[in-house]
DRENPA-3360 file (N, C-alpha, C; in nm, 2 decimals, always signed):
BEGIN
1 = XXXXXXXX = -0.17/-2.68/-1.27/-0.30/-2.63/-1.27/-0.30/-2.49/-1.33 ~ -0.40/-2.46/-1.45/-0.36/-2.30/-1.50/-0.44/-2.26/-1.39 ~ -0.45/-2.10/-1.43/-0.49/-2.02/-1.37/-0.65/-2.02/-1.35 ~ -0.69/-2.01/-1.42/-0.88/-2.03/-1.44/-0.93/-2.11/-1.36 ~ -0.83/-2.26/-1.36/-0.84/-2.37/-1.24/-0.83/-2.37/-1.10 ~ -0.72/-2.30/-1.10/-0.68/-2.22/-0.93/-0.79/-2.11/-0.89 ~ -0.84/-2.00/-0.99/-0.94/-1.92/-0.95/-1.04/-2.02/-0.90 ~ -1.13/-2.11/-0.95/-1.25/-2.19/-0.88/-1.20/-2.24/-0.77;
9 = XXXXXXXX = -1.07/-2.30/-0.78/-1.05/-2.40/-0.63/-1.06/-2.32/-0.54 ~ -1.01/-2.19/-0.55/-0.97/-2.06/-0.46/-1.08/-2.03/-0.40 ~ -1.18/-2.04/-0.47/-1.29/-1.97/-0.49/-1.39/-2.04/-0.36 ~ -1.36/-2.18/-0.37/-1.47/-2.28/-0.29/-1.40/-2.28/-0.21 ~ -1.30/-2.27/-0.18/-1.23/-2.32/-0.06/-1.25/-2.16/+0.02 ~ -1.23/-2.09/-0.06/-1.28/-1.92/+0.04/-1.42/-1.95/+0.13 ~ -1.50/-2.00/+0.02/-1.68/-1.98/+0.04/-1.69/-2.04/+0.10 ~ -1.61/-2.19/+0.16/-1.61/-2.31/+0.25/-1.58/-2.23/+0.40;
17 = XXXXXXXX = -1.50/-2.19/+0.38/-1.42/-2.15/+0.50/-1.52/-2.01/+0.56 ~ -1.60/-1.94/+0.49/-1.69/-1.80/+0.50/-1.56/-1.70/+0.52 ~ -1.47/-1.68/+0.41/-1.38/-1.56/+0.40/-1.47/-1.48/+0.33 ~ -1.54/-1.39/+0.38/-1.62/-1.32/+0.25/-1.52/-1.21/+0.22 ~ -1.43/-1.18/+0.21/-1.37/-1.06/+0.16/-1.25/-1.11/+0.06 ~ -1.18/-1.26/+0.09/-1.13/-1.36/-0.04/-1.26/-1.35/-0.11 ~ -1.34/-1.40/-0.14/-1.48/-1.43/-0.19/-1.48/-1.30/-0.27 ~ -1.52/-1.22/-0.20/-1.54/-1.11/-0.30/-1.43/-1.07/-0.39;
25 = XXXXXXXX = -1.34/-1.08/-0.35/-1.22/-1.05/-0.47/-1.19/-1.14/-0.53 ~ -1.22/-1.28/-0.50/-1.25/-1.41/-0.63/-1.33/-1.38/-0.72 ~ -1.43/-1.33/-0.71/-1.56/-1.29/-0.77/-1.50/-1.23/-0.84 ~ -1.43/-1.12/-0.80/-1.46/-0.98/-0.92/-1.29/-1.04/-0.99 ~ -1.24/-1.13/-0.91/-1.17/-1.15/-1.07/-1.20/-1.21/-1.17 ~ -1.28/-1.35/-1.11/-1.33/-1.41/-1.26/-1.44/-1.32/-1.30 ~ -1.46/-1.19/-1.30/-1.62/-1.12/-1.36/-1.47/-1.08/-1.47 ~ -1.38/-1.02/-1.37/-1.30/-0.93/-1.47/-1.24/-1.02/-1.62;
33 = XXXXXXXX = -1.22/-1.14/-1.57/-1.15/-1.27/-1.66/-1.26/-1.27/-1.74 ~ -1.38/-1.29/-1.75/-1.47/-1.29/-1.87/-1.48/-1.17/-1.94 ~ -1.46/-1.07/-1.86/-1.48/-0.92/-1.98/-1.37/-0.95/-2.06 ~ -1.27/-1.00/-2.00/-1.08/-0.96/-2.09/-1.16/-1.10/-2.21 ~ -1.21/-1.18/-2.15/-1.21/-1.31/-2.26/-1.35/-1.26/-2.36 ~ -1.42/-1.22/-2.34/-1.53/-1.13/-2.37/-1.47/-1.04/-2.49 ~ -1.41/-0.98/-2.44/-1.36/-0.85/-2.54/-1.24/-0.95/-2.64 ~ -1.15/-1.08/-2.63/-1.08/-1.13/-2.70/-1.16/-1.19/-2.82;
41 = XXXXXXXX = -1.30/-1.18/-2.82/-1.37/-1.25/-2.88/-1.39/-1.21/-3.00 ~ -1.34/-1.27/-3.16/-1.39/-1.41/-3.18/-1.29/-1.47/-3.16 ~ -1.17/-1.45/-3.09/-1.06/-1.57/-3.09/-1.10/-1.59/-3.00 ~ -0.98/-1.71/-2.95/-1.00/-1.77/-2.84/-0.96/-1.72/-2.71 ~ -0.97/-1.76/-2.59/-0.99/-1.75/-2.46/-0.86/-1.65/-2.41 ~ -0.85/-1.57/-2.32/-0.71/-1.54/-2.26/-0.64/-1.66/-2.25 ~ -0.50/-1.68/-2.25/-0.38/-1.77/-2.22/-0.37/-1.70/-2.06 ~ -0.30/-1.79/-1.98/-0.22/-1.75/-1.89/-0.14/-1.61/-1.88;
49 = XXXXXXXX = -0.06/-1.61/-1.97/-0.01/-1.48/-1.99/-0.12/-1.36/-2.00 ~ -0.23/-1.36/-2.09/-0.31/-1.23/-2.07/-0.39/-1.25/-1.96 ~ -0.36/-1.33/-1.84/-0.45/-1.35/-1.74/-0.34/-1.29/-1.61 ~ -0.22/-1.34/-1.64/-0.12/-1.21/-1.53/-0.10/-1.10/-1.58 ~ -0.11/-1.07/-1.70/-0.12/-0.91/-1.76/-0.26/-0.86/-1.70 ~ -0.37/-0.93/-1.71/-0.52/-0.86/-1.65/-0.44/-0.82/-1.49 ~ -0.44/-0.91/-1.42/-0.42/-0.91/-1.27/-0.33/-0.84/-1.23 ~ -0.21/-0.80/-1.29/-0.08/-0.68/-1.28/-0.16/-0.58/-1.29;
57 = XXXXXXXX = -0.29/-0.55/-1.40/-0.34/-0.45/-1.40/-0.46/-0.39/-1.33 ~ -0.48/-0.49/-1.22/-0.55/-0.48/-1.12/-0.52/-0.43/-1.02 ~ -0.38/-0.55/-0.97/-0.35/-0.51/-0.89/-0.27/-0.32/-0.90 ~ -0.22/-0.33/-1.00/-0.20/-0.19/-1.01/-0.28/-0.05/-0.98 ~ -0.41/-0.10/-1.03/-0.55/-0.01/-1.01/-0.55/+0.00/-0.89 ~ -0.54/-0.11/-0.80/-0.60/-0.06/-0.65/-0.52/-0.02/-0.58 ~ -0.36/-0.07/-0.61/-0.22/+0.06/-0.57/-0.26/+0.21/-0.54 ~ -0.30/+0.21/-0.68/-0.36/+0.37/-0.69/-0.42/+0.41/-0.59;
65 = XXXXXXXX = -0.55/+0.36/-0.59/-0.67/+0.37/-0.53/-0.60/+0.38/-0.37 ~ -0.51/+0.29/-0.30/-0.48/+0.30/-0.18/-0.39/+0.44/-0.12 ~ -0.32/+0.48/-0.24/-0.27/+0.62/-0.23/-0.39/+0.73/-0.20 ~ -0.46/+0.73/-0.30/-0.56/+0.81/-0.30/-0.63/+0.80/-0.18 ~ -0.68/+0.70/-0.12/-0.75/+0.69/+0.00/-0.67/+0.73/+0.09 ~ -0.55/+0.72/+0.11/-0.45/+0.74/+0.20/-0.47/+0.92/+0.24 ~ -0.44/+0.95/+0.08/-0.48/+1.11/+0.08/-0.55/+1.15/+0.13 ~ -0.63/+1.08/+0.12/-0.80/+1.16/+0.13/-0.85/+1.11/+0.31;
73 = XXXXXXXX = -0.77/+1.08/+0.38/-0.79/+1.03/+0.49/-0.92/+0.90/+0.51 ~ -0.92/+0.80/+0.43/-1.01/+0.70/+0.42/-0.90/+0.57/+0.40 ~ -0.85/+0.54/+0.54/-0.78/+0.42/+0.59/-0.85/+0.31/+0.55 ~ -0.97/+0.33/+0.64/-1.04/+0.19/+0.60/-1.08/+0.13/+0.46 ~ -1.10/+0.25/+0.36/-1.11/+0.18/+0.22/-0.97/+0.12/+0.20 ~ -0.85/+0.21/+0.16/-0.69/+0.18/+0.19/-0.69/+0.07/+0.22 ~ -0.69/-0.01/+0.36/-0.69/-0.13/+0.39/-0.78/-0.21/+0.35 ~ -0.91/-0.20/+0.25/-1.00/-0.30/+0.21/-0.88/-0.31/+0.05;
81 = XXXXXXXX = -0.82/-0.19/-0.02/-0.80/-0.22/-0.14/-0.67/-0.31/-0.11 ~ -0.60/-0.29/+0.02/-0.45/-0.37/+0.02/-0.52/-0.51/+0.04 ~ -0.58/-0.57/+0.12/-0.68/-0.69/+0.12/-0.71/-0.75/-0.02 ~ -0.75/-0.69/-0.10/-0.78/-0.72/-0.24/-0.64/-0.74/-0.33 ~ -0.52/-0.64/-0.35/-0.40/-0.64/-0.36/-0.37/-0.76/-0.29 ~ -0.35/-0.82/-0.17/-0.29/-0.96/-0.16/-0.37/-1.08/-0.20 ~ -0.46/-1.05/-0.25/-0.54/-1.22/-0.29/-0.48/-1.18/-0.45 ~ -0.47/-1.09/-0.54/-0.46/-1.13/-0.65/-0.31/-1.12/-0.71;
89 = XXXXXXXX = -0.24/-1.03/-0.59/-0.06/-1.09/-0.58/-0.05/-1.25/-0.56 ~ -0.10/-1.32/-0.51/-0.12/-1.48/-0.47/-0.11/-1.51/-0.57 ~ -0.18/-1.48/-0.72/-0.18/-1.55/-0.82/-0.06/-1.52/-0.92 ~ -0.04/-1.38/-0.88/+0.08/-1.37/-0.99/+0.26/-1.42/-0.94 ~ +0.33/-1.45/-1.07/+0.48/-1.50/-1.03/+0.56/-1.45/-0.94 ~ +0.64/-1.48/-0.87/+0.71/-1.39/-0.79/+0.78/-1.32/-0.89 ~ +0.76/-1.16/-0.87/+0.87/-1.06/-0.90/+1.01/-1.12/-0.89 ~ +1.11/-1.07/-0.99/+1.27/-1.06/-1.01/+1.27/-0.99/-0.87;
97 = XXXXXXXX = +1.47/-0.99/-0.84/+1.46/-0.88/-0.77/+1.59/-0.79/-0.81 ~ +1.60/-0.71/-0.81/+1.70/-0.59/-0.81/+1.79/-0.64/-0.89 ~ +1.89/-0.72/-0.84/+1.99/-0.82/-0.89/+1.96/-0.89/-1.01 ~ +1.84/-0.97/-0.98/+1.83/-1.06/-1.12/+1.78/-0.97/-1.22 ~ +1.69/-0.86/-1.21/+1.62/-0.78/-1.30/+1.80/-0.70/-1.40 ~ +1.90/-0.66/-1.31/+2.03/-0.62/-1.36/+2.09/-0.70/-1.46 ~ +2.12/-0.83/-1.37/+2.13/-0.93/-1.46/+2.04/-0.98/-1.61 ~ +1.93/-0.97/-1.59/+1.85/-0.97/-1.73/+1.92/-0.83/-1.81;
105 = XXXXXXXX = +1.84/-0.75/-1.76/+1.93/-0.68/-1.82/+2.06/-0.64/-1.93 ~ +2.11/-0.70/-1.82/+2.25/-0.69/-1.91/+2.26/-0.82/-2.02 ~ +2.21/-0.92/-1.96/+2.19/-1.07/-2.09/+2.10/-0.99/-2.22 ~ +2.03/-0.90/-2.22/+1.94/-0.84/-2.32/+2.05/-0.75/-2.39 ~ +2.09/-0.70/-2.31/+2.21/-0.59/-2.39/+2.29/-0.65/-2.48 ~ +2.34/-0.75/-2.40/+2.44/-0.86/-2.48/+2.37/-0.92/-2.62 ~ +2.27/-0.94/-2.58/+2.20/-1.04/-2.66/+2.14/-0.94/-2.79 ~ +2.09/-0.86/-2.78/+2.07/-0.75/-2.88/+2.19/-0.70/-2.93;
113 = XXXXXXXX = +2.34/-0.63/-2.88/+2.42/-0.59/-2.93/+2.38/-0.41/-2.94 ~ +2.26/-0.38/-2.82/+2.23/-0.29/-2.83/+2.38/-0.18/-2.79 ~ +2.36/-0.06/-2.82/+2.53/+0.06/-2.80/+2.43/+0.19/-2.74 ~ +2.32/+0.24/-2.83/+2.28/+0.35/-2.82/+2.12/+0.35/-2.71 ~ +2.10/+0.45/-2.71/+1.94/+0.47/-2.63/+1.84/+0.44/-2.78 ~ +1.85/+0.45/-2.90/+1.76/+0.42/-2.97/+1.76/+0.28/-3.02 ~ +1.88/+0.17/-2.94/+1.84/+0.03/-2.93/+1.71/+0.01/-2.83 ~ +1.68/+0.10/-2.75/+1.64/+0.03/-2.63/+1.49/-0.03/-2.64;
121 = XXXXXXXX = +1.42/-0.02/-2.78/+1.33/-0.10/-2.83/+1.38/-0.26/-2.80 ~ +1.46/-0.29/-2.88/+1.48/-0.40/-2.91/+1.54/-0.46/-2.77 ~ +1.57/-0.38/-2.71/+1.63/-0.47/-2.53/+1.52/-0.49/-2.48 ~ +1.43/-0.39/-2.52/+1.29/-0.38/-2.40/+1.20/-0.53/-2.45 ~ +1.21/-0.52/-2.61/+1.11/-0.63/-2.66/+1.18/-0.77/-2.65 ~ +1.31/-0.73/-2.57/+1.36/-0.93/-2.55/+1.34/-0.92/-2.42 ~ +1.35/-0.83/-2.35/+1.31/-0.90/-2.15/+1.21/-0.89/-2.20 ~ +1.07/-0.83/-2.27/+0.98/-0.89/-2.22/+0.93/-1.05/-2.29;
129 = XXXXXXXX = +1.03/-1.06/-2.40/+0.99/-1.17/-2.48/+1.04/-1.28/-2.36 ~ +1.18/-1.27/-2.29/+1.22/-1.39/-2.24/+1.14/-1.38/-2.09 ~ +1.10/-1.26/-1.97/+1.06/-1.25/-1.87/+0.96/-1.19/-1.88 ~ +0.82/-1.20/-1.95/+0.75/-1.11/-1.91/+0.65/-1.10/-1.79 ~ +0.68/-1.24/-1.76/+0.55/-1.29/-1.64/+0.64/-1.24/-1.49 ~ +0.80/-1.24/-1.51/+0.87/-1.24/-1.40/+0.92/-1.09/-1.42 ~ +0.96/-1.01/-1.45/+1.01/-0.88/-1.47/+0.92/-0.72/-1.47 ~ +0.93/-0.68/-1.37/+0.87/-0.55/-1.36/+0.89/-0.42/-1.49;
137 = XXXXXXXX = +0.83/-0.43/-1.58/+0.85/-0.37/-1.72/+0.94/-0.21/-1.65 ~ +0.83/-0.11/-1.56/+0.83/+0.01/-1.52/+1.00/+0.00/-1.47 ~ +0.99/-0.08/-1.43/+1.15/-0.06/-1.40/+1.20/-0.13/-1.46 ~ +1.23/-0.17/-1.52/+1.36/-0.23/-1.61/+1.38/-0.11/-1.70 ~ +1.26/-0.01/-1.77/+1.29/+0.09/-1.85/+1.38/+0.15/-1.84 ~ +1.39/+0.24/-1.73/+1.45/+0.35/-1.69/+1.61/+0.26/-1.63 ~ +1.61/+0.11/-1.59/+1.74/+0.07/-1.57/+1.82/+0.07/-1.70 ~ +1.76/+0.02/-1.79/+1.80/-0.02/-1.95/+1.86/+0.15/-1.97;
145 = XXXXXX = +1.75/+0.20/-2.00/+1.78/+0.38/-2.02/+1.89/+0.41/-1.99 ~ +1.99/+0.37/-1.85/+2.05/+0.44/-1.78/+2.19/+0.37/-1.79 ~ +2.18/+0.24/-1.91/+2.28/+0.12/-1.95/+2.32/+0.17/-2.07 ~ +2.20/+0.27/-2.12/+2.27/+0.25/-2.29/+2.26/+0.42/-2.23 ~ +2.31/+0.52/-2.19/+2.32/+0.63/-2.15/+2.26/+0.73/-2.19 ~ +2.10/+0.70/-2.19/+2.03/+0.82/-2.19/+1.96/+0.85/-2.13;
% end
C-alpha cells in the first residue's frame, strides 16, 4: 500500500475511533501532501520518496518547535508537537543505526574509490542514491568527513 493510501486508511480509522489529535495531524499532512504536489505541478504527483522527504521535514520542524517551547517554558505545546512527531514518524522507514549507517559508509567509500575530503560529494551522492529513505543524511556527513580526514 503507498503512502497516500495509508494516509486515508489512517485517517478513518483515527476519526472512527474519535482520536482527534491523530485526526488533526492526518489532516495537516495530507493539506501539506497537496501543497508539495501543488507546487510539483505541471509534472506529475509526489512519488513516495518526495513524500518521506516532505514528512522528514516535518517531522524535523516540530523537533524544533519542541526545543523552543521547552525554552520558552510551554510544555504543554512541547508535548502537543511530540504527539504530532509520532504519528508522522509512523509513516516514515525505520532509521539505520549507528553500525549499519558505518557500514554504508564504508560500502560508499569503497564503492567510489573516494581518498580525499573533496571525494566526499560523490560518497554523499551514493548513500543517498542507495539509502536515502533509510539513512540520516545530517549524520552520515560529518561521519564520511571524519573517513576521508577532514
Amino acid at each position: 500500500m503507498d503512502l497516500r493510501a495509508r494516509f486515508t486508511d489512517e485517517l478513518k480509522t483515527a476519526m472512527r475511533a474519535g482520536e482527534a489529535a491523530r485526526v488533526s495531524t492526518l489532516r495537516m499532512i495530507t493539506a501539506k501532501l497537496k501543497d508539495t504536489d501543488i507546487a510539483a505541478r505541471p509534472g506529475p504527483p509526489v512519488d513516495d520518496a518526495g513524500i518521506v522527504a516532505m514528512l522528514r521535514g516535518m517531522a524535523k520542524s516540530r523537533a524544533e518547535s519542541v526545543a523552543m517551547y521547552r525554552q520558552g517554558g510551554r510544555e504543554e505545546l512541547a508535548a502537543k508537537e511530540e504527539a504530532e512527531i509520532a504519528v508522522i514518524e509512523a509513516f516514515l522507514p525505520q532509521q539505520m543505526d549507528d553500525a549499519a549507517m558505518a557500514a554504508a559508509v564504508d560500502a560508499a567509500l569503497a564503492e567510489t574509490g573516494a581518498t580525499s575530503i573533496k571525494d566526499m560529494g560523490k560518497v554523499m551522492a551514493a548513500l543517498r542514491g542507495k539509502h536515502a529513505a533509510t539513512l540520516d543524511m545530517a549524520k552520515a556527513g560529518p561521519l564520511v568527513k571524519a573517513r576521508l580526514g577532514g
